[in-house]
DRENFIKOL-154550 format. One record per residue (C-alpha): x, y, z; residue number from 0. Coordinates in Angstrom, 1 decimal. Last residue first. Example, Ala and Ser with C-alpha at 12.3 -4.5 7.8 and 13.67 -1.06 7.14 Angstrom:
BEGIN
SITE       px       py       pz   dovo
SITE     13.7     -1.1      7.1      1
SITE     12.3     -4.5      7.8      0
This chain:
BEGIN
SITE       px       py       pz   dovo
SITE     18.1    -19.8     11.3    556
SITE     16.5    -16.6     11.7    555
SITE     17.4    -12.9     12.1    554
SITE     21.4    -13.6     11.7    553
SITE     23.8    -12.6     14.2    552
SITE     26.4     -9.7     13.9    551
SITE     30.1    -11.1     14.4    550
SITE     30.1    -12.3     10.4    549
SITE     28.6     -8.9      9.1    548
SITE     31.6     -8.5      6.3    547
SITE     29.8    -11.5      4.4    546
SITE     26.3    -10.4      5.0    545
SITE     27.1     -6.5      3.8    544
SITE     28.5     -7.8      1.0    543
SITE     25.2     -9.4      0.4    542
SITE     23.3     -6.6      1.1    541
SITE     25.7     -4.3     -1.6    540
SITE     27.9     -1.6      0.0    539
SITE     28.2      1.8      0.7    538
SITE     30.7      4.5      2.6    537
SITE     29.9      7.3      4.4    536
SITE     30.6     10.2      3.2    535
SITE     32.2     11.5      5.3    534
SITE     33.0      8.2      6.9    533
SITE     32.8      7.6     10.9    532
SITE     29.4      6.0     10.6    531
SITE     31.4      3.0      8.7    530
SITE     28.3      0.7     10.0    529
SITE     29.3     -2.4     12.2    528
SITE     29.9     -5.6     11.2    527
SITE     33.8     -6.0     13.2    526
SITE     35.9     -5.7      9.9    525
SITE     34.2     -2.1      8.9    524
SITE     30.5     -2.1      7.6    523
SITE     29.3      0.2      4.7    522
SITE     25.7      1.7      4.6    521
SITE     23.5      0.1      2.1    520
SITE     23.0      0.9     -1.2    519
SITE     25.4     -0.7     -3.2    518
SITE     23.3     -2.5     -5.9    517
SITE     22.6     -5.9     -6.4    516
SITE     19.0     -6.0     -4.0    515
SITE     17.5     -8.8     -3.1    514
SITE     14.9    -10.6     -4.5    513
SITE     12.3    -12.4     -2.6    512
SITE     12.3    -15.7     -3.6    511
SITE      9.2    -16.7     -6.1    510
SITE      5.6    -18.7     -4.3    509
SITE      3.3    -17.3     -6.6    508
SITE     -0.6    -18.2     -5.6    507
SITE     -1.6    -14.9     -4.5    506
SITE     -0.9    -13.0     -7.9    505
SITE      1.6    -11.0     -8.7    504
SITE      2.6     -7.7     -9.8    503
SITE      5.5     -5.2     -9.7    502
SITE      3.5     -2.6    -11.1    501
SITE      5.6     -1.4    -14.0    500
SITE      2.5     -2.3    -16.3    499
SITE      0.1     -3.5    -14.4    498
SITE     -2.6     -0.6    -15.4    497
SITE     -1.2     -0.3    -18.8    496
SITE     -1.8     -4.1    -19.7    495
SITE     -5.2     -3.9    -18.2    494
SITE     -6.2     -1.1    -20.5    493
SITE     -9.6     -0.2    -18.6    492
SITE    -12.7     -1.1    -19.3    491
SITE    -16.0      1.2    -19.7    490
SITE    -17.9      2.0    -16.8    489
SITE    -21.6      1.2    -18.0    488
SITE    -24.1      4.1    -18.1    487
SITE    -28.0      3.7    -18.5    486
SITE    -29.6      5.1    -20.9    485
SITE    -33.5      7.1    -19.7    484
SITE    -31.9     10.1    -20.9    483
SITE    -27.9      9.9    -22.1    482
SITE    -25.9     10.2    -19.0    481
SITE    -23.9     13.3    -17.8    480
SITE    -27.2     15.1    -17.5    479
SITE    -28.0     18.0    -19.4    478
SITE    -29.1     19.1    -22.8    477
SITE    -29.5     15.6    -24.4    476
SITE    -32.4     15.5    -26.9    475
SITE    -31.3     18.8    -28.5    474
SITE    -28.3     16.7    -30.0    473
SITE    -25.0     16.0    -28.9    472
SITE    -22.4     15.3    -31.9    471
SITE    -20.4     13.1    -30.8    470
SITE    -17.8     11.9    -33.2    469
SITE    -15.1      9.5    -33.6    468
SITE    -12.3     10.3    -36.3    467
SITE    -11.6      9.9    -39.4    466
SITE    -14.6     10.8    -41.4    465
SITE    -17.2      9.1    -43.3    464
SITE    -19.5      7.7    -40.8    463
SITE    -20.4      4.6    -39.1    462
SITE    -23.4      4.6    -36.9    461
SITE    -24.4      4.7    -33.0    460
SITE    -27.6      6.3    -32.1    459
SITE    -29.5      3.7    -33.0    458
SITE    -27.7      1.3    -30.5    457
SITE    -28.8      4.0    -27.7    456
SITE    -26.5      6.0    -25.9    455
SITE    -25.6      5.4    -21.9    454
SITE    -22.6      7.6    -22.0    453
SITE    -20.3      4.6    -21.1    452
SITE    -22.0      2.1    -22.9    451
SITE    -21.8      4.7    -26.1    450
SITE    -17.9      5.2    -25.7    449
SITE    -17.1      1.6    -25.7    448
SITE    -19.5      0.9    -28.8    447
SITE    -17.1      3.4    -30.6    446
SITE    -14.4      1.8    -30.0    445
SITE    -15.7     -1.7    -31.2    444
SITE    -16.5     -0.3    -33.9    443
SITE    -13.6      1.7    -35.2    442
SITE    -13.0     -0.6    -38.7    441
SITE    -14.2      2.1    -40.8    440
SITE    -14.3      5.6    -39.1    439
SITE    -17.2      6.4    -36.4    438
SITE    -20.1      8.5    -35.8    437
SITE    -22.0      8.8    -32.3    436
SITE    -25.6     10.7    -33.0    435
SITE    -27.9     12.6    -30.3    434
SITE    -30.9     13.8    -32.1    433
SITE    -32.7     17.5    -32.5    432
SITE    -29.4     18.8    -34.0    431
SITE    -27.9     22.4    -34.8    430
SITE    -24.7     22.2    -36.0    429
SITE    -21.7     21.6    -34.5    428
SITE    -19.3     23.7    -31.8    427
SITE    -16.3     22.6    -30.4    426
SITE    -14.7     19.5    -27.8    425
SITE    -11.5     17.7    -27.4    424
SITE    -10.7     13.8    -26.3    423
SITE     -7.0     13.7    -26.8    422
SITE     -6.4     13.2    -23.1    421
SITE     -8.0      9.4    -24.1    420
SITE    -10.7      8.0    -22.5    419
SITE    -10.1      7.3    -18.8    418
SITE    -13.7      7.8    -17.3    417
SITE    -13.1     11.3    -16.3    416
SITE    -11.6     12.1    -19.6    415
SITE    -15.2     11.4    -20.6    414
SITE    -17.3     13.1    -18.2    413
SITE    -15.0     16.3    -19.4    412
SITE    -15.6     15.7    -23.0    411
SITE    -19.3     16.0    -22.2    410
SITE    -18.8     19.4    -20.2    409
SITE    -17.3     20.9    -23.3    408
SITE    -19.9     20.1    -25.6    407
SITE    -22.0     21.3    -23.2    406
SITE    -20.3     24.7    -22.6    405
SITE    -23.3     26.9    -23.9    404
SITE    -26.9     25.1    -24.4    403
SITE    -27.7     25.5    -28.5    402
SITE    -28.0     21.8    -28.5    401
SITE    -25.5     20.7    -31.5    400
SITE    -22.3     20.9    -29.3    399
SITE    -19.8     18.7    -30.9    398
SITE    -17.4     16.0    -29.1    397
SITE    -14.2     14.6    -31.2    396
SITE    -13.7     11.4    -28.9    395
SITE    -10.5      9.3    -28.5    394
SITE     -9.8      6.2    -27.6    393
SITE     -7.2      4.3    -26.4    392
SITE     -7.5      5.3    -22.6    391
SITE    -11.0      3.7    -22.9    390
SITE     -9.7      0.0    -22.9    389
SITE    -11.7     -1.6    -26.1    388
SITE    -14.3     -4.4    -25.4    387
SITE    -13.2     -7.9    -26.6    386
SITE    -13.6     -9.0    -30.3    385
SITE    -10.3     -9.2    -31.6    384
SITE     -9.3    -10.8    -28.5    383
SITE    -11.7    -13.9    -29.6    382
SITE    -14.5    -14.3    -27.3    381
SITE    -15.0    -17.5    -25.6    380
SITE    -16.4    -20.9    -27.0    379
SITE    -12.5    -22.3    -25.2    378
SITE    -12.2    -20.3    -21.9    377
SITE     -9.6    -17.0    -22.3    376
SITE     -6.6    -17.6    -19.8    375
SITE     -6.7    -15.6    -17.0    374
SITE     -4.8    -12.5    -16.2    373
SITE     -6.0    -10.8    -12.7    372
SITE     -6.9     -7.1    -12.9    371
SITE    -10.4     -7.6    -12.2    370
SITE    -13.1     -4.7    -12.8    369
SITE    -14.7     -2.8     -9.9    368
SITE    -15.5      0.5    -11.3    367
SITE    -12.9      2.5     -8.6    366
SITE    -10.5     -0.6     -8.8    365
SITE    -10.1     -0.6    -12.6    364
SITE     -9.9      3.2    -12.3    363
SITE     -7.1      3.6    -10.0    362
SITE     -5.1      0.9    -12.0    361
SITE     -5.9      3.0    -14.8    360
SITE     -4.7      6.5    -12.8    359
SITE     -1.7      4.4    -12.1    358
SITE     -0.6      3.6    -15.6    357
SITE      2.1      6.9    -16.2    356
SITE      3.6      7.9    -12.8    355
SITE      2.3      9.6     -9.5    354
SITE      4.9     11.4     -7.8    353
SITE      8.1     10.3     -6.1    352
SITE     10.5     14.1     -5.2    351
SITE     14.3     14.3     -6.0    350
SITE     15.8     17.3     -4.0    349
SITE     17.3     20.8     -3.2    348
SITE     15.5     21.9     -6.7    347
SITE     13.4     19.9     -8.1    346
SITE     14.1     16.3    -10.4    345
SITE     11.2     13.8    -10.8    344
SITE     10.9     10.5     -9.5    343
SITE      8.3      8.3    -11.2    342
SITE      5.6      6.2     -9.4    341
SITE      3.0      3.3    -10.7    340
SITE      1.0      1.8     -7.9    339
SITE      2.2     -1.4     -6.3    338
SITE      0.7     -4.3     -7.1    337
SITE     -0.9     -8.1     -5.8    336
SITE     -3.4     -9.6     -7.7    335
SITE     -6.0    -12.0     -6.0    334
SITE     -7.8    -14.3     -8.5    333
SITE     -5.6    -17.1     -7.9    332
SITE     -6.2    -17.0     -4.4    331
SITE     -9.7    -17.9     -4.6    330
SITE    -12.4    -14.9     -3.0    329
SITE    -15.4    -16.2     -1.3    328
SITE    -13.6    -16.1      2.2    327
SITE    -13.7    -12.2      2.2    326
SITE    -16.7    -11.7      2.2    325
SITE    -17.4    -14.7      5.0    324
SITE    -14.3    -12.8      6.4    323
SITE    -16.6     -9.6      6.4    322
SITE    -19.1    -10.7      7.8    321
SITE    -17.1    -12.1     10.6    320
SITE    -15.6     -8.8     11.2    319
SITE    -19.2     -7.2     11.9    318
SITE    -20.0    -10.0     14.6    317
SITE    -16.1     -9.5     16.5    316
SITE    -17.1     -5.8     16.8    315
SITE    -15.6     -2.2     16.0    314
SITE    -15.8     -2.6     12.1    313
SITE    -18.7      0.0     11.1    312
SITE    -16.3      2.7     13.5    311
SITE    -13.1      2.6     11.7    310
SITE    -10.2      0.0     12.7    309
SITE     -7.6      0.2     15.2    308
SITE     -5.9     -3.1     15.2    307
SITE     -2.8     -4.6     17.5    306
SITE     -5.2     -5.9     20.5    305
SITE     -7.4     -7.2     17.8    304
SITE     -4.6     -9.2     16.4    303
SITE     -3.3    -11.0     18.8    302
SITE     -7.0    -12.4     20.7    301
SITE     -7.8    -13.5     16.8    300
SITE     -4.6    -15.0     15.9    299
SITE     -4.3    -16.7     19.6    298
SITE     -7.6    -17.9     19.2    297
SITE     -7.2    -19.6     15.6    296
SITE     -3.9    -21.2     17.7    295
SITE     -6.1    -23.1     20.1    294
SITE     -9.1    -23.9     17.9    293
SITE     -6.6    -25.6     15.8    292
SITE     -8.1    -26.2     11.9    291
SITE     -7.1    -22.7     10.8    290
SITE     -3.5    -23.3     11.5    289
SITE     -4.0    -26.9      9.9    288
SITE     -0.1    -26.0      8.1    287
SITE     -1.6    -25.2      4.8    286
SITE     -4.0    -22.7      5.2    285
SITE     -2.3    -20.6      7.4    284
SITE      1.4    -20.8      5.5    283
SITE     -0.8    -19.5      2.2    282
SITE     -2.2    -16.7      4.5    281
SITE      2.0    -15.9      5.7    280
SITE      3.0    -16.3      2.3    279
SITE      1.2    -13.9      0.8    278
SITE      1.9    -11.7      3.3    277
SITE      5.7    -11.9      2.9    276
SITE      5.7    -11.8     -1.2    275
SITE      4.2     -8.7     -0.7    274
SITE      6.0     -6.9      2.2    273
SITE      8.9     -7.9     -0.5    272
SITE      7.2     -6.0     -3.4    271
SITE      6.6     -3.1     -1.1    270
SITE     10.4     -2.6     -0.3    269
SITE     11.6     -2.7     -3.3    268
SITE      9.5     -2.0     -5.8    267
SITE      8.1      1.6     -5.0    266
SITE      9.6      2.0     -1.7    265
SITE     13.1      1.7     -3.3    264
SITE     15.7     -0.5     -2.8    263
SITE     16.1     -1.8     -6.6    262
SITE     14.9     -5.1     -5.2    261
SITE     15.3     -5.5     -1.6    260
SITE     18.5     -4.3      0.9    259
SITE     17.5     -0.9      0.9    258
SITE     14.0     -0.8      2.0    257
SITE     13.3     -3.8      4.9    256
SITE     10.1     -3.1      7.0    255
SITE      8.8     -5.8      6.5    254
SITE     11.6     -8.1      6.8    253
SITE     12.4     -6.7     10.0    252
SITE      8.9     -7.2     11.2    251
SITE      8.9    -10.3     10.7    250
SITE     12.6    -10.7     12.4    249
SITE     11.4     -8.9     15.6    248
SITE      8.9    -12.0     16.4    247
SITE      8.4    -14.4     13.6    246
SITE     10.5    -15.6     10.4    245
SITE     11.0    -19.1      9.1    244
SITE     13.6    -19.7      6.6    243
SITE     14.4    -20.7      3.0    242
SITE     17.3    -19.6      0.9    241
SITE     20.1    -17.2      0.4    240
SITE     21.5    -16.5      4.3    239
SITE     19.3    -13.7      6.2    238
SITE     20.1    -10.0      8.2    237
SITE     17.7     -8.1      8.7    236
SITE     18.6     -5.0     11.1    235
SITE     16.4     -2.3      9.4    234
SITE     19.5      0.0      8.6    233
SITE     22.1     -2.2      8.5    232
SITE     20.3     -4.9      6.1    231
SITE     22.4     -7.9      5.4    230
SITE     21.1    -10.1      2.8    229
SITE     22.9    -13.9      1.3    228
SITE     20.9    -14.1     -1.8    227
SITE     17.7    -15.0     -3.8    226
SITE     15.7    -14.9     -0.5    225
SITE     12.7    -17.2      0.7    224
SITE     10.4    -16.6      3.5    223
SITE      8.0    -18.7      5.4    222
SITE      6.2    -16.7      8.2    221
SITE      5.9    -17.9     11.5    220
SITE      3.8    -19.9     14.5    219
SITE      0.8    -17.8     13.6    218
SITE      0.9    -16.1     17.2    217
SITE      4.5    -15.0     16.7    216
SITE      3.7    -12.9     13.1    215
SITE      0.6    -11.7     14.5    214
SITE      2.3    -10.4     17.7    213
SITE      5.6     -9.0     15.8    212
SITE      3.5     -7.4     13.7    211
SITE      1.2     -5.7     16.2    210
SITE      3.9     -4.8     18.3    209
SITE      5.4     -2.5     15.3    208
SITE      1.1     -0.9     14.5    207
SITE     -1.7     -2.2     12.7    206
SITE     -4.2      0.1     11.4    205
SITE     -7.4     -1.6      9.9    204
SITE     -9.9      1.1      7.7    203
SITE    -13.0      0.6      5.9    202
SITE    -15.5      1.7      3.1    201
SITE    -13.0      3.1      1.2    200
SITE    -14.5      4.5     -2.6    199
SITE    -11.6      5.0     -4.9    198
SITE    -10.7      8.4     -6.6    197
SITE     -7.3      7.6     -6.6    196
SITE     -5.3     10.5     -4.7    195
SITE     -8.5     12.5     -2.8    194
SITE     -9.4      9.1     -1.6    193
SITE     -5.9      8.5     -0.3    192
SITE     -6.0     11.6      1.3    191
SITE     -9.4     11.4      2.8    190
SITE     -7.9      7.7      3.9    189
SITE     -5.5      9.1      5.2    188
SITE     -6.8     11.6      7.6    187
SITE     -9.4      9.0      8.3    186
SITE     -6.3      7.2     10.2    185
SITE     -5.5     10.1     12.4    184
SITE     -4.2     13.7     11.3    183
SITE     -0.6     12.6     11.7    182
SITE     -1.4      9.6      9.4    181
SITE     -1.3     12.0      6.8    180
SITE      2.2     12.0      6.7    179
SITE      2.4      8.6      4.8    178
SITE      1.1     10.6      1.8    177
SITE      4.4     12.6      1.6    176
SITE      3.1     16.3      0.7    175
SITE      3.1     17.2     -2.8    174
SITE      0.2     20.0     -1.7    173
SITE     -1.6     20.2      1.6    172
SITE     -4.5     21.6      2.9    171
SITE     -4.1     21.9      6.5    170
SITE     -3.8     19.5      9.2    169
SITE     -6.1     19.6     12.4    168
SITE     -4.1     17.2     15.4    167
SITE     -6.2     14.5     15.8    166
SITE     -8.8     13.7     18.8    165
SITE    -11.7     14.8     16.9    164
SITE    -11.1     14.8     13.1    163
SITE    -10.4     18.0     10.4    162
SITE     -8.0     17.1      7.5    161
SITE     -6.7     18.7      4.9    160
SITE     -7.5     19.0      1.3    159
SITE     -5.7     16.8     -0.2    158
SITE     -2.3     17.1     -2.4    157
SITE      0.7     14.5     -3.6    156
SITE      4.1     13.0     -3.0    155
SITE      4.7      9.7     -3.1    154
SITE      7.0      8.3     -0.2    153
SITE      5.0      5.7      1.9    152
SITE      4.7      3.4     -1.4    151
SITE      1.2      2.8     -2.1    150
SITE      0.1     -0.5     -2.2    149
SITE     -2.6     -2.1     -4.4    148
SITE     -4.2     -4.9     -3.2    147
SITE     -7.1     -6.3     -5.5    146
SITE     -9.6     -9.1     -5.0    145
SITE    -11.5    -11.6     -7.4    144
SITE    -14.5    -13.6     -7.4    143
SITE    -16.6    -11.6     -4.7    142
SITE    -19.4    -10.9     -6.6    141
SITE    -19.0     -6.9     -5.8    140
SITE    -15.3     -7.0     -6.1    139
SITE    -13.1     -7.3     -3.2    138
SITE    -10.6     -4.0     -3.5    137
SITE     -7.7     -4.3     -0.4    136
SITE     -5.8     -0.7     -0.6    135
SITE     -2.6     -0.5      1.2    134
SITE     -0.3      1.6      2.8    133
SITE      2.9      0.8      5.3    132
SITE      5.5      2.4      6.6    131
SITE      2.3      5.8      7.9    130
SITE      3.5      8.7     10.0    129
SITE      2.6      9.4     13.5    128
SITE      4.5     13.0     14.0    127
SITE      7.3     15.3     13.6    126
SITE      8.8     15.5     17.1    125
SITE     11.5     13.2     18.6    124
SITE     10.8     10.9     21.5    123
SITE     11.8      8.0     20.1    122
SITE     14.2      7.2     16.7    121
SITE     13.9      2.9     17.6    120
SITE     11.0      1.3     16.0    119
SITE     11.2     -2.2     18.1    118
SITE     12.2     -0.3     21.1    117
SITE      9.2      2.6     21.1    116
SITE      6.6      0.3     19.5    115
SITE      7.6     -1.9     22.9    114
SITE      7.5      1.6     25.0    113
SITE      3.9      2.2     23.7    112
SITE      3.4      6.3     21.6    111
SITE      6.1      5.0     19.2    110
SITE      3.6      5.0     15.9    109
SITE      5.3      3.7     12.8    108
SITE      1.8      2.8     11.4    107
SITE      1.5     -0.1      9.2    106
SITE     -2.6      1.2      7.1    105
SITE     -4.8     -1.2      5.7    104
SITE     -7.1      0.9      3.6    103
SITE    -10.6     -1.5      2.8    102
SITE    -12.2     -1.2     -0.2    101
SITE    -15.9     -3.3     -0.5    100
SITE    -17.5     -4.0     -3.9     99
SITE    -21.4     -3.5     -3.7     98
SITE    -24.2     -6.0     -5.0     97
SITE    -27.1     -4.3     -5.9     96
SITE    -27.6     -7.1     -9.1     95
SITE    -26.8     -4.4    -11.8     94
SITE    -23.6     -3.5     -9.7     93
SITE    -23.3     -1.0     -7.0     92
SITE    -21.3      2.0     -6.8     91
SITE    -19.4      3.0     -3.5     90
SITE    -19.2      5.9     -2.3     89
SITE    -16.7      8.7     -1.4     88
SITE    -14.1      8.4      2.0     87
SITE    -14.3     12.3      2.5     86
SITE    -18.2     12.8      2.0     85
SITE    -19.2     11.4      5.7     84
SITE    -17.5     13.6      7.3     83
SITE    -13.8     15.2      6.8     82
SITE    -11.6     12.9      8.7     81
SITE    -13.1      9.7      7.6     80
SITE    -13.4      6.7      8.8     79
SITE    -13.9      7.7     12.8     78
SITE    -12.0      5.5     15.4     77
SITE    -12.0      2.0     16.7     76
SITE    -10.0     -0.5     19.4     75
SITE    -10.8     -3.6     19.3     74
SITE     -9.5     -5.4     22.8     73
SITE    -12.7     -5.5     24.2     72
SITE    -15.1     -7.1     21.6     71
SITE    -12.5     -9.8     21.0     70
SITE    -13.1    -10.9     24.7     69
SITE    -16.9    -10.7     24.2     68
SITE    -17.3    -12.4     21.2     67
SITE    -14.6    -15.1     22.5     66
SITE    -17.1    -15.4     24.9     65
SITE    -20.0    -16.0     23.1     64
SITE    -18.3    -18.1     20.4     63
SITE    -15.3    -17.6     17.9     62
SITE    -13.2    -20.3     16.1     61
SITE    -14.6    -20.5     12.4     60
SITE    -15.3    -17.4     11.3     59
SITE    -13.7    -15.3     14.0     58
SITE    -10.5    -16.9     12.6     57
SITE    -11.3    -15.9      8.8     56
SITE    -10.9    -12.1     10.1     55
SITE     -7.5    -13.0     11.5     54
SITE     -5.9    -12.6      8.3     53
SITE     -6.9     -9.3      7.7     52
SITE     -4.1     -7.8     10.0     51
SITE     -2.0     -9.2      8.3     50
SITE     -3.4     -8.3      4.8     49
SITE     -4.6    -10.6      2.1     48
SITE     -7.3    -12.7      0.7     47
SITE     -8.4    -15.8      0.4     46
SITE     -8.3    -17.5      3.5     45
SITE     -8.2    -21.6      3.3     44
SITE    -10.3    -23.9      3.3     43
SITE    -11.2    -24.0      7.0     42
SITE    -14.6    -22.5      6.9     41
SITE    -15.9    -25.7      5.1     40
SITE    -15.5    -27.1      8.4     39
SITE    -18.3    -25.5     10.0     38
SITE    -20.6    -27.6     12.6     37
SITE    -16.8    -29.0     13.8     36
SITE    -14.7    -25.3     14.4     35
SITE    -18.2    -24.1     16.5     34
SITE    -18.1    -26.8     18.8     33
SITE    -13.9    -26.7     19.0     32
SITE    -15.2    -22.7     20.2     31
SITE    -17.7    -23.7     22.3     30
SITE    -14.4    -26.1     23.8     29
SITE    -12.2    -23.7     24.1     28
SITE     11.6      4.2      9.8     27
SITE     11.8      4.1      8.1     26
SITE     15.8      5.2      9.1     25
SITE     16.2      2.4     11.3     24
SITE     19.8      2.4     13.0     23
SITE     20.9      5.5     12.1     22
SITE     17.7      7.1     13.0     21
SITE     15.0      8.3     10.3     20
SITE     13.4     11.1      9.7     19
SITE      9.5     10.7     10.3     18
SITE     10.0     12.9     13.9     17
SITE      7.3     12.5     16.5     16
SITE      4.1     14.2     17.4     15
SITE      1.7     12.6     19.5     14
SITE     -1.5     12.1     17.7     13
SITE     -3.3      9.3     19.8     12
SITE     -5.5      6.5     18.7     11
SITE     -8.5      6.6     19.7     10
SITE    -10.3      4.5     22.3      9
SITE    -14.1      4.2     22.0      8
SITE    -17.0      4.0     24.4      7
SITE    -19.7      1.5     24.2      6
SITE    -19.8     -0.5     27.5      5
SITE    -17.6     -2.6     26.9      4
SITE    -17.4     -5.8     28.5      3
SITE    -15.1     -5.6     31.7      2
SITE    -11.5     -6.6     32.0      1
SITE    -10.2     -8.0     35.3      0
């Protein structure tokens, strides 16, 4: 029988493994009834997203001393960061001390158990743990809107390496898949994800092949909807256009799906679908009483704490219900669902995924806590005319008028940081004992977006007669990043440019998955099975793939 824990910690392993793919799968109570009645408004509905955040609402309303104690021992926890307490950043918190909270929820492709073994396939081949699935979950400090941002497992990039306890040591690395760093343990990527957008994480939740297919069965299903008939060779899923119910093998199937989705990449394809998929397996909870049965709220919770590894702050059942309440307070029209911007670029011996144009705004709006869902403007409200200007659209001449060398300079630099525009430059003025901010006819608004953000008084700000916006620092300002005794205020990003090419929703759309029109899946001979033999190998479309697959059978009715 199991025993209450008695404070020690599993890890997860590093065991080394190969991240190319095989043929067939290249990616890869009655106390608690009690409980359910004194708190129905806990039933509403969850808000937010993630599989294996869904079962954080069930601890809300379904959990008592034993359930504690049984949760207790199947979570599984391990450090946050891989490089101290500096790798995962910090947060900021808003004028009321209210903090946002960022949580990395990371589908690992780990085969260390035989069922993660046999649902993944590829076993026993080196290379390492790597990472099919990355997101980031932003809840905003007052808890009215949410953010998840994926990050498709093949971008390229650089961190510093990683460092943790039970992890295989990994060196600096540069334009390195970011799934990879998964090898080094789960802090490993969140240092790397860090490193890559700047963004505070607080937490962590891995979830591993079994995981999926446990959640998924212990929810009763997922309801899915495709625009056409979809026959994936490579992750096994094969649907007929229109509605059906997936649990077990086939949720994971669709999750995992690349080629057959969309334009079949991890940018769009793939994470667009894993989208539409989680969204609708927290809008199936809320509607279909899942949340209002004590028995099936416990086999959520009692599924999905076997399946998680999550950092240390979240290794009990009491610290996940604080975060559900958290979590709860979020509707689901304010959640927006998007994949950061990529762009393939052309090297020698191959094509490599690398951060493309918009992403560093959707990387700021998260890292200063600022909503990226569209709503309609209220009537009495601001005309657009009137609302604050993004800071990628401006531009800031900056002139050194203290006599202290490189300050000028340093200025520009604090605002590049912020997003203003790359056109922000910096040079000598003249000698000043106050701090001014000039501005061209009609650039107001711009240039109020630069003095929140550098703290400067109102009577610092005037218009002047040249063409350009500029800040001439004055003897009253030698150092600090922040005007003395101003306060800074994180100017707002370009939400169009943040989205754009994101692949967004938001968590109440309910649109068919779309599957993929081009040829991009291996080609089948008259029995269904994959023209292996080919050199090249042939390729066809998902749905000519369905039609030739008539002897293979389908993943759900």
């Amino acid at each position: 029988m199991a025993q209450p824990p008695s404070g020690s910690r599993r890890r997860t392993n590093g065991r080394t493994r190969s991240d190319e793919a095989d043929p067939a799968e290249p990616e890869g109570g009655r106390a608690a009834a009690r409980k359910a009645r004194k708190k129905p408004a806990k039933r509403r509905g969850l808000k937010i997203v993630g599989l294996s955040l869904g079962f954080a609402l069930v601890l809300g309303v379904g959990s008592a001393a034993y359930a504690y104690w049984k949760l207790n021992a199947n979570i599984k926890s391990d450090d946050l960061s891989a490089n101290g307490k500096d790798g995962a950043g910090h947060e900021k918190v808003d004028a009321f001390g209210r903090s946002p909270i960022n949580i990395l929820v990371i589908g690992s492709d780990d085969r260390d158990k035989a069922a993660n073994c046999k649902l993944g396939g590829h076993c026993g081949k080196g290379g390492g743990v790597r990472a099919d699935v990355e997101m980031v979950v932003h809840i905003s400090a007052d808890r009215s809107n949410a953010t998840v941002m994926s990050i498709p497992r093949d971008l390229r990039t650089s961190w510093t390496g990683c460092h943790d306890s039970g992890h295989p040591s990994i060196p600096a690395q540069t334009r390195t898949q970011i799934n990879s760093a998964l090898n080094g343990g789960p802090g490993c990527s969140v240092v790397a994800v860090h490193q890559l957008t700047k963004i505070p994480i607080d937490h962590f939740m891995v979830i591993d092949f079994v995981g999926v297919v446990a959640m998924s069965n212990a929810v009763g299903g997922t309801p899915v909807c495709v625009t056409k008939d979809i026959y994936d060779p490579y992750s096994h899923l094969k649907l007929k256009q229109g509605n059906h119910t997936l649990q077990g093998d086939a949720a994971l199937e669709f999750v995992r799906t690349r080629h057959g989705f969309g334009d079949a990449s991890d940018s769009r394809g793939r994470t667009g679908a894993q989208h539409d998929f989680l969204n609708a397996l927290l809008n199936q909870m809320k509607s279909k009483g899942t949340l209002s049965s004590p028995k099936k709220m416990w086999g959520i919770a009692n599924a999905a704490t076997k399946a998680l590894t999550v950092d240390n702050s979240l290794d009990s059942a009491d610290k996940l219900i604080g975060l559900a309440r958290d979590l709860n307070k979020v509707p689901a029209s304010r959640i927006t669902w998007a994949t950061m911007q990529t762009q393939d670029v052309e090297l020698p011996g191959q094509d490599q995924t690398v951060i493309g144009p918009g992403a560093k705004e959707m990387f700021k709006a998260i890292a200063d806590d600022q909503s990226l869902t569209k709503t309609a403007a209220k009537p009495g409200s601001s005309s657009p005319a009137a609302a604050p200007v993004p800071a990628a659209s401006v531009a800031v001449h900056v002139e050194n008028g203290t006599g202290v060398g490189h300050r000028a300079e340093a200025i520009a630099q604090v605002l590049t940081g912020q997003g203003f525009s790359e056109r922000t430059d910096s040079g000598n003025g003249t000698p000043a004992t106050a701090t001014s901010l000039t501005y061209p006819a009609g650039q107001q608004a711009q240039a109020r977006t630069v003095a929140k953000a550098l703290g400067l008084p109102s009577r610092a700000v005037r218009q002047g007669d040249g063409s350009q916006i500029v800040l001439l620092i004055g003897a009253d300002w030698k150092t600090g990043d922040t005007f003395p005794g101003g306060k800074s205020t994180s100017a707002p990003v370009d939400t169009q440019t943040a989205l754009q090419g994101s692949n967004q929703q938001t968590g109440t759309s309910k649109e068919c998955t779309q599957v993929s029109t081009y040829d991009n899946v291996i080609g089948l001979d008259a029995n269904g099975k994959p023209t292996s033999a080919d050199n090249p190998p042939s390729s066809t479309s998902p749905t000519k793939a369905y039609a030739l697959a008539g002897k293979v059978k389908d993943s759900a009715p």
